[in-house]
Structures are given as C-alpha cells and as structure tokens.
VEXNU-829667 format. One line per 8 residues: number of its first residue (from 1); their letters; for each residue x, y, z of N, C-alpha, C. Coordinates in Angstrom, 2 decimals, decimal comma, always signed. Layout:
NUM	a	X/Y/Z/X/Y/Z/X/Y/Z  ... $
END
This chain:
1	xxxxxxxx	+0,84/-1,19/+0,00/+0,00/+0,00/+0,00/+0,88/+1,24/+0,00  +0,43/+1,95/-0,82/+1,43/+3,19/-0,99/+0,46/+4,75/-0,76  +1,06/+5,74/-0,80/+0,47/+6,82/-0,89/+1,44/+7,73/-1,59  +0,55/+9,16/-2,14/+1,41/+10,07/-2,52/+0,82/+11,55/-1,58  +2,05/+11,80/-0,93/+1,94/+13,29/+0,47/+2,61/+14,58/-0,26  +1,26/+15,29/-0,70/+2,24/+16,67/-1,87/+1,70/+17,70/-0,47  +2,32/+18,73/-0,53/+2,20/+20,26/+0,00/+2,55/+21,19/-0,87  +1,60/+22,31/-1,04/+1,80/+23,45/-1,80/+3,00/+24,51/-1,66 $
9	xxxxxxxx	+3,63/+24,43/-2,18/+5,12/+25,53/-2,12/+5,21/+26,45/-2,94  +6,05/+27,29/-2,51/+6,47/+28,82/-3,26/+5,64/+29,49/-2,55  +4,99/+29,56/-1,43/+3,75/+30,63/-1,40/+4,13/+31,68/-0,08  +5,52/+31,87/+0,43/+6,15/+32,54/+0,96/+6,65/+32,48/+2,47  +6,55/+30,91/+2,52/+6,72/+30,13/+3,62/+8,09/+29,92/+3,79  +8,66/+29,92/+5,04/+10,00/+29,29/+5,50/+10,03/+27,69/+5,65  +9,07/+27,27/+5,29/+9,27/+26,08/+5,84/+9,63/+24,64/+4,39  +9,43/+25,93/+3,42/+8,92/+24,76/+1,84/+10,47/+23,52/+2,02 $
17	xxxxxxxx	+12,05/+24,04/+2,15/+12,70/+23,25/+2,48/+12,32/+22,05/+3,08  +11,66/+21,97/+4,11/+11,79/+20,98/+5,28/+10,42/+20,52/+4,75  +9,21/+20,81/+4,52/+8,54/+19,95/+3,85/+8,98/+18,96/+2,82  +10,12/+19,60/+1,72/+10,31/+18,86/+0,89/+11,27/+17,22/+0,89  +11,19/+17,09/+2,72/+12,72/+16,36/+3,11/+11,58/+15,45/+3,45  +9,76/+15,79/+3,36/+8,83/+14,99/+3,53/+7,79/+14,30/+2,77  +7,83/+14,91/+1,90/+6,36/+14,52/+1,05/+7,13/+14,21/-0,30  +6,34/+13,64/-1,22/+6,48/+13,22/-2,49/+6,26/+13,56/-3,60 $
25	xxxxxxxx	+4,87/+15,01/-3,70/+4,98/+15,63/-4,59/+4,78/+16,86/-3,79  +5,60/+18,36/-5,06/+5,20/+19,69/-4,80/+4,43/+20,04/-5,66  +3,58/+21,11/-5,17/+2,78/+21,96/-5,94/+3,55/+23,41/-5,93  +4,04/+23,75/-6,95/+5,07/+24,97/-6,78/+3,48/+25,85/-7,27  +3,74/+27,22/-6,61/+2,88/+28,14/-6,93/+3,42/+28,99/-8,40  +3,05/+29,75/-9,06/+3,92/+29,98/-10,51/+3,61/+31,25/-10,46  +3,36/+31,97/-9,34/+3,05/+33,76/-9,50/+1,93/+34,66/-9,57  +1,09/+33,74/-9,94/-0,23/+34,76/-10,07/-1,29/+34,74/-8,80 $
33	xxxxxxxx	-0,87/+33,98/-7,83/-1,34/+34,09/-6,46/+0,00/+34,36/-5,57  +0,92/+33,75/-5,65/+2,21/+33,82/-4,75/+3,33/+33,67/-5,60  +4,68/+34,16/-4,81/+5,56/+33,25/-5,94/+6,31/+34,03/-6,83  +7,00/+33,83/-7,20/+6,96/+34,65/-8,48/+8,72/+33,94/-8,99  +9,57/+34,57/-10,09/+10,42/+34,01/-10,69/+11,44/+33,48/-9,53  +12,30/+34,07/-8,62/+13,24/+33,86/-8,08/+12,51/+32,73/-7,35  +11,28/+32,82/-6,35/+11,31/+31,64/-5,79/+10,42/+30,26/-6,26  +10,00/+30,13/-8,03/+9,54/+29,18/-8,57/+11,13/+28,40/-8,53 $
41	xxxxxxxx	+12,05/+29,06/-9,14/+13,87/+28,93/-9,16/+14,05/+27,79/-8,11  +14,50/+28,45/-7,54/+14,46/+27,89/-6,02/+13,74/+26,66/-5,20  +12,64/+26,92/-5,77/+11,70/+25,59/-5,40/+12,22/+24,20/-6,04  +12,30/+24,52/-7,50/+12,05/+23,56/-8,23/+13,56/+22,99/-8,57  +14,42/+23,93/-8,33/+15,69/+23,05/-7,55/+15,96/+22,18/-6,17  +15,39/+22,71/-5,43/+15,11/+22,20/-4,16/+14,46/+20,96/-4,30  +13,40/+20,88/-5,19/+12,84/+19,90/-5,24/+13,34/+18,81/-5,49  +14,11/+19,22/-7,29/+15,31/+18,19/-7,88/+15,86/+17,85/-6,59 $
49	xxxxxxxx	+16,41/+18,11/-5,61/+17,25/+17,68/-5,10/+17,02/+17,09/-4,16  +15,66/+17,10/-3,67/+15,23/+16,18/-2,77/+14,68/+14,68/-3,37  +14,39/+14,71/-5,05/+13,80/+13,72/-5,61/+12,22/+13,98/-5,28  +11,46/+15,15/-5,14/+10,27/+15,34/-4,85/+9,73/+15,74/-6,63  +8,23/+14,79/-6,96/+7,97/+15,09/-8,13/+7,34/+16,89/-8,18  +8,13/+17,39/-9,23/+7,62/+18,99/-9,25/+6,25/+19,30/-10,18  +5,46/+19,83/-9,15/+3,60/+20,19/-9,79/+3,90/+21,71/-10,25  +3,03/+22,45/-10,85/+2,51/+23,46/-11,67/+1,49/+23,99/-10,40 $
57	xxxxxxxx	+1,43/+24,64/-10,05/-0,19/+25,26/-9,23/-0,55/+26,39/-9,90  -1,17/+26,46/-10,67/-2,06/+27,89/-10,76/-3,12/+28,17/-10,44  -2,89/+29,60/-10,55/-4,24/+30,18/-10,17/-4,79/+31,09/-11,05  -5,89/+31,82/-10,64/-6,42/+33,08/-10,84/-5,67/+34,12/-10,45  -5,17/+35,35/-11,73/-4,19/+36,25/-11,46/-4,96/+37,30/-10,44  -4,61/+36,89/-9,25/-5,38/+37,45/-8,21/-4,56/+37,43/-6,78  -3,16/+38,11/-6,84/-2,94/+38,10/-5,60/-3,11/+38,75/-4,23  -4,05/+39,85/-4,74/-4,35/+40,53/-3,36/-5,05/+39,22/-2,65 $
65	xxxxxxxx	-5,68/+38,74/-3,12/-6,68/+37,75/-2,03/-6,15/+36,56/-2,30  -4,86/+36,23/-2,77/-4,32/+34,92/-2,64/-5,00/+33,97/-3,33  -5,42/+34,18/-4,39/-6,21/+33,54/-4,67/-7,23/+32,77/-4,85  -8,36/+33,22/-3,74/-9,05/+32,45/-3,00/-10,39/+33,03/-3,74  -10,51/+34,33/-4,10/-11,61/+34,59/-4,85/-12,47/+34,36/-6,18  -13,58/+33,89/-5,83/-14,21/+33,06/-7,55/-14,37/+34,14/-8,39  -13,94/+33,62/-9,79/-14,51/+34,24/-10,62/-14,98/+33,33/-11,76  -15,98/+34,54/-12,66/-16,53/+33,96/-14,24/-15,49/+34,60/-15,09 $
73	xxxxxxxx	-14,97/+33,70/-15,51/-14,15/+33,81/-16,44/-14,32/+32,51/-17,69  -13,85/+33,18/-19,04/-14,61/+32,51/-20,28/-13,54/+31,80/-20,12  -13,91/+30,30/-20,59/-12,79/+29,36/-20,49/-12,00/+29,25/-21,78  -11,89/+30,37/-22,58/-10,69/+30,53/-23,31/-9,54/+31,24/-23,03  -10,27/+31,92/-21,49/-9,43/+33,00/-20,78/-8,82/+32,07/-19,28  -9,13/+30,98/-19,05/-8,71/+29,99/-17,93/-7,90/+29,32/-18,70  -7,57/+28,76/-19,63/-7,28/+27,88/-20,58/-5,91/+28,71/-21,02  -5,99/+30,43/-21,28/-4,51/+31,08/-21,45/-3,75/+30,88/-20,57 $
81	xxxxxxxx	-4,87/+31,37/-19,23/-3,70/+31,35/-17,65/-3,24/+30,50/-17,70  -3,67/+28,65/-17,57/-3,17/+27,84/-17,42/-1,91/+27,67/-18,01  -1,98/+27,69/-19,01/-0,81/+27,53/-20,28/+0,22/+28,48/-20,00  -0,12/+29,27/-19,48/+0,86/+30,80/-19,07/+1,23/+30,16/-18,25  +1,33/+29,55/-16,83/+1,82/+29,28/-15,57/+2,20/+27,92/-15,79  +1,46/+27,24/-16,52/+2,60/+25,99/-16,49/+3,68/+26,28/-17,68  +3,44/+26,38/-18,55/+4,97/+27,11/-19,56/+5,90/+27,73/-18,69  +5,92/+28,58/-17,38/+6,49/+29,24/-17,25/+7,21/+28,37/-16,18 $
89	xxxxxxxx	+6,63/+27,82/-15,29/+7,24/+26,22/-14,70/+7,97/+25,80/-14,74  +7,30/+25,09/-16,39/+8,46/+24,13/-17,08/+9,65/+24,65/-17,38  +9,57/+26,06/-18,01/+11,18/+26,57/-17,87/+11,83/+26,67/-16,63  +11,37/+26,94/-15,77/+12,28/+26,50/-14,57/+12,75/+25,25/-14,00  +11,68/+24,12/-14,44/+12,20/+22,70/-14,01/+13,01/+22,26/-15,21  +12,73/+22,66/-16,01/+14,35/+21,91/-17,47/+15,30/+22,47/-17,32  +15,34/+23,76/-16,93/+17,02/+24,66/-16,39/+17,46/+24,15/-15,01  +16,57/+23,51/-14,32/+16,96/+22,84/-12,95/+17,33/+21,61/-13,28 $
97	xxxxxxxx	+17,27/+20,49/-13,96/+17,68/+19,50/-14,62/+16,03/+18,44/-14,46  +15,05/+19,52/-14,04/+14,14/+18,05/-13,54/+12,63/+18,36/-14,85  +11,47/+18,03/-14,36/+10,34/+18,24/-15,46/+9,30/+18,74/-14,60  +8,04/+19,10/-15,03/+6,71/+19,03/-14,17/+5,79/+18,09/-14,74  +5,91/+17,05/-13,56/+5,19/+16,18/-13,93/+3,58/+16,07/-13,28  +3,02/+16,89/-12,82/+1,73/+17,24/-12,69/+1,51/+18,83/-12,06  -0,24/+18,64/-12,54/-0,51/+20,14/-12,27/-1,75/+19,75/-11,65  -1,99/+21,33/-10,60/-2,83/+20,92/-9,72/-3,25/+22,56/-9,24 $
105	xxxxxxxx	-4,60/+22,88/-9,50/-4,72/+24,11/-9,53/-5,16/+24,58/-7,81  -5,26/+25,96/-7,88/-4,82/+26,58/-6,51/-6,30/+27,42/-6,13  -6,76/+27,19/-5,32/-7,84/+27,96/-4,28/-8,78/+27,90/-5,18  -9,37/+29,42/-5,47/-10,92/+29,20/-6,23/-10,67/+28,24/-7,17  -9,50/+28,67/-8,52/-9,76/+28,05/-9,61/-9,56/+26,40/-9,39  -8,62/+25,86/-8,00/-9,38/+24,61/-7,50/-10,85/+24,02/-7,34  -11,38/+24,92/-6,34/-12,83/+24,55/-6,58/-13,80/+24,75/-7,65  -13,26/+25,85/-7,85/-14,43/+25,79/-9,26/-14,18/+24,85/-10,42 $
113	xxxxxxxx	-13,26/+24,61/-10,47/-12,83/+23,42/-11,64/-13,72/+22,12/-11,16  -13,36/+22,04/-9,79/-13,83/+20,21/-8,93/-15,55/+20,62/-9,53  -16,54/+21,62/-9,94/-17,60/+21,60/-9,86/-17,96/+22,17/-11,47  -17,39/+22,77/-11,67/-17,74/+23,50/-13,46/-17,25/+22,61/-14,41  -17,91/+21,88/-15,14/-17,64/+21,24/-16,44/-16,45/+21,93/-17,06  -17,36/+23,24/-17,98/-16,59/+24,07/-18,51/-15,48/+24,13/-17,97  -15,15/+24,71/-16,92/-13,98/+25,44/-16,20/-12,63/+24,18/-16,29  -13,04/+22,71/-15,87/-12,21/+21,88/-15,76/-11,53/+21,39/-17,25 $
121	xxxxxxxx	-12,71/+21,57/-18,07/-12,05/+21,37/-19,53/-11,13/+22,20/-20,19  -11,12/+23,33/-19,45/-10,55/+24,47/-19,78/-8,93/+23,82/-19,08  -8,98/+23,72/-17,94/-7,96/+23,50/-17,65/-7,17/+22,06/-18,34  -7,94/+21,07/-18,26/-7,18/+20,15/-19,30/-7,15/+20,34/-20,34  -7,32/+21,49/-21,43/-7,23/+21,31/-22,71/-5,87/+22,11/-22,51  -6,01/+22,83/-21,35/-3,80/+23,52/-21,30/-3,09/+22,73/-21,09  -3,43/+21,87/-20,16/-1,83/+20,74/-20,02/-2,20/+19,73/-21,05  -3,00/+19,73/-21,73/-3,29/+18,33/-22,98/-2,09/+19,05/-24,32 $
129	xxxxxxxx	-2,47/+20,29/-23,98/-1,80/+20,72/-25,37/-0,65/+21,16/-24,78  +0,21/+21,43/-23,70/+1,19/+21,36/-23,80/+2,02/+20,88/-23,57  +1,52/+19,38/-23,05/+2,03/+17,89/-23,06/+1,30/+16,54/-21,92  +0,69/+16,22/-22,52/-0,60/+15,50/-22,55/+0,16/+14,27/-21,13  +1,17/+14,55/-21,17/+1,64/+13,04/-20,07/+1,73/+13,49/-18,80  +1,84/+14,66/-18,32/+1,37/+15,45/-17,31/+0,37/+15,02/-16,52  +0,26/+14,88/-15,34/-1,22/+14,18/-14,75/-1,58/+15,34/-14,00  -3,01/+15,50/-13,77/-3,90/+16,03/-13,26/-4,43/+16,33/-12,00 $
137	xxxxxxxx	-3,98/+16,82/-10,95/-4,26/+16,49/-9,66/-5,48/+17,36/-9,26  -6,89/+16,55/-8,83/-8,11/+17,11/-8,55/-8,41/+16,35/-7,87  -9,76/+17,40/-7,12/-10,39/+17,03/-5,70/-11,18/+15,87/-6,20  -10,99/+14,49/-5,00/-11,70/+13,36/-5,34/-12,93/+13,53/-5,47  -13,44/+12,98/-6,54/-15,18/+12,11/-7,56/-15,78/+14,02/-8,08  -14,57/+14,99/-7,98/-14,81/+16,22/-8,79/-15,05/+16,01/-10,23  -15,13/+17,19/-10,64/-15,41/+17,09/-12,58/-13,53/+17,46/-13,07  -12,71/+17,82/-12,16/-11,50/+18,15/-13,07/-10,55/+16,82/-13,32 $
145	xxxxxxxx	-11,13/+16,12/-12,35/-10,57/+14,65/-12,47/-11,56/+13,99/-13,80  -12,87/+13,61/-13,56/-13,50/+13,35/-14,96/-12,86/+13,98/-16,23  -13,10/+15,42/-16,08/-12,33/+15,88/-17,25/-10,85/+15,13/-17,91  -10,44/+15,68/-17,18/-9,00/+14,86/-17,21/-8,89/+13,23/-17,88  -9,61/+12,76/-16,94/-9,82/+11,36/-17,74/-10,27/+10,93/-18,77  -11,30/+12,14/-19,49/-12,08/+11,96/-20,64/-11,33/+12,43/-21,79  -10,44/+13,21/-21,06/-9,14/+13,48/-22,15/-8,10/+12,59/-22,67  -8,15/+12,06/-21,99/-7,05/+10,54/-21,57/-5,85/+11,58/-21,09 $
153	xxxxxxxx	-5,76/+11,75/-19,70/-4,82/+12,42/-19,21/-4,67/+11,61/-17,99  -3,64/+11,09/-17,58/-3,25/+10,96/-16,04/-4,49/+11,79/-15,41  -5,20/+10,79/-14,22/-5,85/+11,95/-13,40/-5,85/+11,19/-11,89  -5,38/+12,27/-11,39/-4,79/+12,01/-9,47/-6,00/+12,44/-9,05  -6,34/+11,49/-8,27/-7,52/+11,99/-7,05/-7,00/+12,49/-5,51  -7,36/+13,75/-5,39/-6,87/+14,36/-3,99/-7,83/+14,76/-2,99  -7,13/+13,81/-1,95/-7,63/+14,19/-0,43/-7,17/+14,94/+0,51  -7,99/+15,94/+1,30/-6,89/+16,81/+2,38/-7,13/+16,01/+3,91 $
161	xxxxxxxx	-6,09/+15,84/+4,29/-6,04/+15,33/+5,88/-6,22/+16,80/+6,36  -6,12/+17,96/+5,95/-5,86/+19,31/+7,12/-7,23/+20,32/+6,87  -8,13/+19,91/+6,06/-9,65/+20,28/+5,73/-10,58/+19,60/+6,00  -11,78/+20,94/+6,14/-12,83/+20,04/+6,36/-14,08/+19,53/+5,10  -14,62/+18,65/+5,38/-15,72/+18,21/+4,51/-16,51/+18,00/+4,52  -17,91/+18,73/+3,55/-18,88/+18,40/+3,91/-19,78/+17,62/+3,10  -21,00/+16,53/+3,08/-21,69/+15,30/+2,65/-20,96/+15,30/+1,04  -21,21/+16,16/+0,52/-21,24/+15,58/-0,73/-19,99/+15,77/-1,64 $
169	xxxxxxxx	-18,80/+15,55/-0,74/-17,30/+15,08/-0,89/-16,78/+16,93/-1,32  -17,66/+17,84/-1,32/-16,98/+19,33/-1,51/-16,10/+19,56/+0,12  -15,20/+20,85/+0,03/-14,51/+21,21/+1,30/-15,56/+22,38/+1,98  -15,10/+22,43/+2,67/-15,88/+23,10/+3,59/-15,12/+24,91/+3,96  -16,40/+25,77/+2,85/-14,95/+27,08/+2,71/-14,18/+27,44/+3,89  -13,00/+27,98/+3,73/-12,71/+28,46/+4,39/-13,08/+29,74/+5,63  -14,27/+29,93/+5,11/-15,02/+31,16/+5,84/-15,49/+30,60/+7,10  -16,02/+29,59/+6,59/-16,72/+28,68/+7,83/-16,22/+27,71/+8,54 $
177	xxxxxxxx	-17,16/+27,33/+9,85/-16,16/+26,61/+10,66/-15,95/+25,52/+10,35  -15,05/+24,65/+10,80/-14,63/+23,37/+10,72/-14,04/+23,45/+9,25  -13,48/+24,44/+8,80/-12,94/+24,50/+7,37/-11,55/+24,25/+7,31  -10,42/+24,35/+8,89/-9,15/+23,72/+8,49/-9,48/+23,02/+10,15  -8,62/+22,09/+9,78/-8,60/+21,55/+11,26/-6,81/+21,25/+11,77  -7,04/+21,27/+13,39/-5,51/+22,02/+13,66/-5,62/+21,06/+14,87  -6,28/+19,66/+14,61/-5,64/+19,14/+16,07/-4,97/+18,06/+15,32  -3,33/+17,71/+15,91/-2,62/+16,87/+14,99/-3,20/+15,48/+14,62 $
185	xxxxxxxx	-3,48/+15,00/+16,15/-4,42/+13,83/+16,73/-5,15/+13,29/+15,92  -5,97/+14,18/+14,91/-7,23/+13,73/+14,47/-6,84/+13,92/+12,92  -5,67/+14,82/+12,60/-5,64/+14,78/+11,67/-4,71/+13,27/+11,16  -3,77/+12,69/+11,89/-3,23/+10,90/+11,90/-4,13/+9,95/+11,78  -5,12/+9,86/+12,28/-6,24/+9,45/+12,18/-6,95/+9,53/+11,19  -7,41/+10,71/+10,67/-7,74/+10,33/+9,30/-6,90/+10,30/+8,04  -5,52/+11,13/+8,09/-5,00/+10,46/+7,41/-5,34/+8,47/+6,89  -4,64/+7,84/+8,06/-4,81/+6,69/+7,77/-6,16/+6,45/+6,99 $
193	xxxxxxxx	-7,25/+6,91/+7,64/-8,61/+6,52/+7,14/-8,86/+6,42/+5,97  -7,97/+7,79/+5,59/-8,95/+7,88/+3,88/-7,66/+6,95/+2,96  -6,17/+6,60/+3,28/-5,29/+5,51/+2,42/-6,50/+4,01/+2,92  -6,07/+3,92/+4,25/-7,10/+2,42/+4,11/-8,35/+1,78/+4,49  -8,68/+3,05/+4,20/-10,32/+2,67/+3,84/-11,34/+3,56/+3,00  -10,39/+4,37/+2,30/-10,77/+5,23/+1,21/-11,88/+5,93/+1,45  -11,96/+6,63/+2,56/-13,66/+7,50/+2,71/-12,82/+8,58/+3,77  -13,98/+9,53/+4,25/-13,62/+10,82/+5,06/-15,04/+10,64/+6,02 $
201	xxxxxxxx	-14,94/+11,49/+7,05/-16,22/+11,98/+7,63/-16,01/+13,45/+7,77  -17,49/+13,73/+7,26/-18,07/+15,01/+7,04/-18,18/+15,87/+8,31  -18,71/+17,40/+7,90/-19,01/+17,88/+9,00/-20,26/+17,74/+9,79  -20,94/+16,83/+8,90/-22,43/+16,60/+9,59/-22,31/+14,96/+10,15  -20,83/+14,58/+9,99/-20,72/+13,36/+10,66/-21,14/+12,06/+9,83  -21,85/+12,33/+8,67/-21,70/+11,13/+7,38/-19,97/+10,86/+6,72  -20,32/+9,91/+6,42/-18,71/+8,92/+5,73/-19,25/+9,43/+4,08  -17,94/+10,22/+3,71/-18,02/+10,38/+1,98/-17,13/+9,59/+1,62 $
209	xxxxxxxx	-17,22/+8,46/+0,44/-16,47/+7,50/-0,06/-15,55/+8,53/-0,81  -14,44/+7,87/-0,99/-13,22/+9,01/-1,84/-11,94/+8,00/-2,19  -11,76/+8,23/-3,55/-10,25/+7,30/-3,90/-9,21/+8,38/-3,37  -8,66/+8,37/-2,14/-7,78/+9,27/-2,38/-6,39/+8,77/-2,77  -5,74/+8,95/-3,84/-4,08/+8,68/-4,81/-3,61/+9,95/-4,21  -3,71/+11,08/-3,82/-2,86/+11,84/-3,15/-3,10/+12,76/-2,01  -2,56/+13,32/-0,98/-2,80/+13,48/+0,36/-2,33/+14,77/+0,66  -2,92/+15,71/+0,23/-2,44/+17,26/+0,75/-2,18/+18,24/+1,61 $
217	xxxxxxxx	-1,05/+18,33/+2,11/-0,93/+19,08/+3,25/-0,62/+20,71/+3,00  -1,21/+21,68/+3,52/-0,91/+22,95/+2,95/+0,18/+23,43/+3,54  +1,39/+23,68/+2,70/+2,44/+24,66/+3,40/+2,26/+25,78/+3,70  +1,30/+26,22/+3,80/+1,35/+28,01/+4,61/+0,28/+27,87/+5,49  -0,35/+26,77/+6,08/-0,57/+26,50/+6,97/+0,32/+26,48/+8,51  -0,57/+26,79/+9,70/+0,90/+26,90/+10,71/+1,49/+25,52/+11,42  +0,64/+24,84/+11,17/+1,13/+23,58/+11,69/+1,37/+22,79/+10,36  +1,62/+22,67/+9,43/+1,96/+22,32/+8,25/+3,41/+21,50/+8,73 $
225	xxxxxxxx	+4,09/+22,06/+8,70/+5,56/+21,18/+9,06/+5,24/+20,22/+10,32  +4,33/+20,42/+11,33/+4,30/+19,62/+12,40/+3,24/+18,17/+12,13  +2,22/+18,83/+11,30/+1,69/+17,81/+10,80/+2,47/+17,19/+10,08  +3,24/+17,31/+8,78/+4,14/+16,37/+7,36/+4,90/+15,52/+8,57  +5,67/+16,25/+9,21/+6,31/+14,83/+10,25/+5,57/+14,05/+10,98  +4,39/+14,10/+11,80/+3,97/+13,11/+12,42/+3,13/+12,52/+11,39  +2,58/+12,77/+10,27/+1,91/+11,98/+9,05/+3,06/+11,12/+8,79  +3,81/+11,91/+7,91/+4,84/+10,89/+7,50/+5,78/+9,46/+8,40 $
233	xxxxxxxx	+5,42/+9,67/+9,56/+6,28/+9,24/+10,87/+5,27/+7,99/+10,66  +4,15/+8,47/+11,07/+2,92/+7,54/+10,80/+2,80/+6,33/+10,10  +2,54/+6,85/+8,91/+2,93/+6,42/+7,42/+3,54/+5,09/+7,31  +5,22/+5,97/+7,93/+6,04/+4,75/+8,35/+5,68/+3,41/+8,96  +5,22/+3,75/+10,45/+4,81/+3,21/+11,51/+3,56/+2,14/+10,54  +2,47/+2,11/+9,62/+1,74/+1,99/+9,32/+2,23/+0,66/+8,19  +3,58/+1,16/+7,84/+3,71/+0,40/+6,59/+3,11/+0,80/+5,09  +3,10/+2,07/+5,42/+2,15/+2,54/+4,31/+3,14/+3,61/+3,26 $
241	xxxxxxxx	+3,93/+3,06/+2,20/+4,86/+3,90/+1,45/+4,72/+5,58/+1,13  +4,95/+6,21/+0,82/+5,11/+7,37/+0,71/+5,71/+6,99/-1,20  +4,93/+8,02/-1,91/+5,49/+7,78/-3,32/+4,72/+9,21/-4,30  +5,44/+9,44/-5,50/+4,91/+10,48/-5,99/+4,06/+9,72/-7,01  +2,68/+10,12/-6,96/+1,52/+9,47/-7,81/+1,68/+9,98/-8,77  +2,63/+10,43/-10,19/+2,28/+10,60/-11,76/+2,19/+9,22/-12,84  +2,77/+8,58/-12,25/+2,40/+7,32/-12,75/+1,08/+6,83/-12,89  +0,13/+7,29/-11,86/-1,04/+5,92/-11,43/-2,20/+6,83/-12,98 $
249	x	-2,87/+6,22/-13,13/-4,02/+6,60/-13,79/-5,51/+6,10/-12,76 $
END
C-alpha cells in the first residue's frame, strides 16, 4: 500500500525546504497568487534535489486575495492562464535538470474546476496541449478529475487530511467553521482513514467515499511542518509507502 503526500510551495513560507525532506509531490505556486520568478527557481531546484515530483499550481491572477476569490471567467481566458503558468514552470524545471510532472490548480480556480464542467475542460485542454503526459491532480469524484480522464490524461484523485468536509465530498470554505482543522491527533487518524479505507467523515458526521491517490498538506498552513512529520512518521509506523503518484491513472 502506498500513498502520494504533496504540499503546496512557493507561497512565501520558511518552511517549503523541510517539507520537501517529507512529502512526495510539490505543488510549486507559478506567480499569479504567490511566488513569483526567483522563488519558482528555487523551489524547483530544491525539489530536484530532494527527488520530490515537481507540480505546476495555478491560479487566478489574483494576488491581493491569494487567490481564494471566484470568478466567471470565459474558459478561453482559464485555458490562457493555465498555459501561461505551467509554460512558465516548465522553464524553470528543465534549467533545474528536472520536469513538471503534474498540475494541480490553486484555491478558487481549484474549486471551481472540482464543480464547473466548462472550467475543468478548460484546464485540461492547457496541459493536454502542452504535453498531454502530465497528470492532473483534482479534488476526489470532482469534474476536473472526470475531465481529465475523458481526455485521456493521467488523473490524481486528492484528499486533504488538514480540511474540512462536507456530505457531498466538496470542502468546507474556508469562511466557515470546521474549514481547516488544527488538532494533529485527528488529523493521523484520518490520514490513515482515507489511504485504508478510502472514505472521510463530514461535517455533519456522514462517511463520503473518496479514492484518495494523493494526500495534501498545505504549506502556509501553521502547523503544516508539524503535521508532514507526524503523518509521515505515521505512514512509516503503518507500513504505508510514501510515493509520488504521476504514474497511477
């Protein structure tokens, strides 16, 4: 039994180093929420050098609010961004000696993809066309994972151990309560839950079934580094591998 443990990096954290000495894939941020040239650089060397597989994160060019704000946007205009932020990536991981081998989008344009047809096709028709072997990392039994698959693209199903969820496998916004959770305890606990026995419990206390292939911990979160070690410690303890999911379909 294996798993794949990514955390989001570049987003102006001290800690992206020492995550990366933990988990298996990064989600480098590419600038238009956080980030920007010197420390995509940086990341995605760091990464090479830890052997951590390097992700694409974009967003909505929206960094006053970090990207967290929805918008309508025509999906010929989601479909540029995309292509803009992972192009710009990839030049940093081929001058680092390594590749980006998945992409995995960031805050709104996360959720709105897991729920908008449109929006998710938008996003796989950017990494289809600018190299189709790239896998897909979306929120589990979402539409950006369908998408993805209907494309014939690699598509990663992602679970958060450090969020909350509610019945019908969506997260639970951040506005509201029970939207991150910060006791380590419970977050080991379900870790394990959702690798071996593939489901979550909600905030109304129902079990949502979920394939989760990858396990997200947020780096600009404050317990972020305290959680990746006792997960990963876990993990260990569990017998349960640690691995970067671009392979799996």
């Amino acid at each position: 039994m294996q798993i794949d443990l990514n955390a989001d990096l570049g987003e102006g954290c001290d800690t992206d180093d020492a995550l990366l000495a933990l988990v298996s894939s990064a989600n480098i941020a590419c600038g238009w929420h956080a980030g920007g040239a010197d420390v995509m650089l940086a990341c995605v060397r760091s990464a090479v050098a830890h052997g951590v597989a390097i992700g694409a994160h974009p967003s909505f060019n929206d960094p006053a609010n970090f990207g967290r704000t929805e918008m309508a946007l025509p999906p010929a205009q989601v479909y540029a961004g995309v292509l803009y932020q992972l192009g710009a990536l990839a030049a940093f991981a081929t001058a680092a000696g390594g590749r980006v081998a998945h992409l995995k989008p960031h805050g709104a344009l996360y959720n709105q993809a897991a729920r908008d047809v449109a929006m998710a096709d938008a996003i796989v028709a950017a990494v289809r066309d600018f190299d189709a072997s790239i896998a897909v990392f979306g929120l589990a039994n979402g539409e950006l994972v369908t998408a993805a698959r209907r494309a014939g693209l690699p598509a990663i199903e992602e679970a958060f151990a450090d969020r909350g969820y509610r019945s019908d496998g969506s997260l639970v916004p951040r506005s509201q309560p029970g939207a991150l959770l910060d006791d380590e305890d419970a977050v080991l606990k379900r870790t394990v839950s959702m690798v071996r026995e593939q489901r979550v419990r909600a905030v109304d206390g129902q079990w949502v079934p979920l394939n989760a292939q990858t396990i997200c911990l947020h780096g600009d979160g404050p317990h972020a580094l305290a959680f990746a070690r006792r997960i990963r410690a876990r993990l260990d303890e569990e017998g349960i591998a640690v691995a970067a999911s671009g392979g799996l379909t």
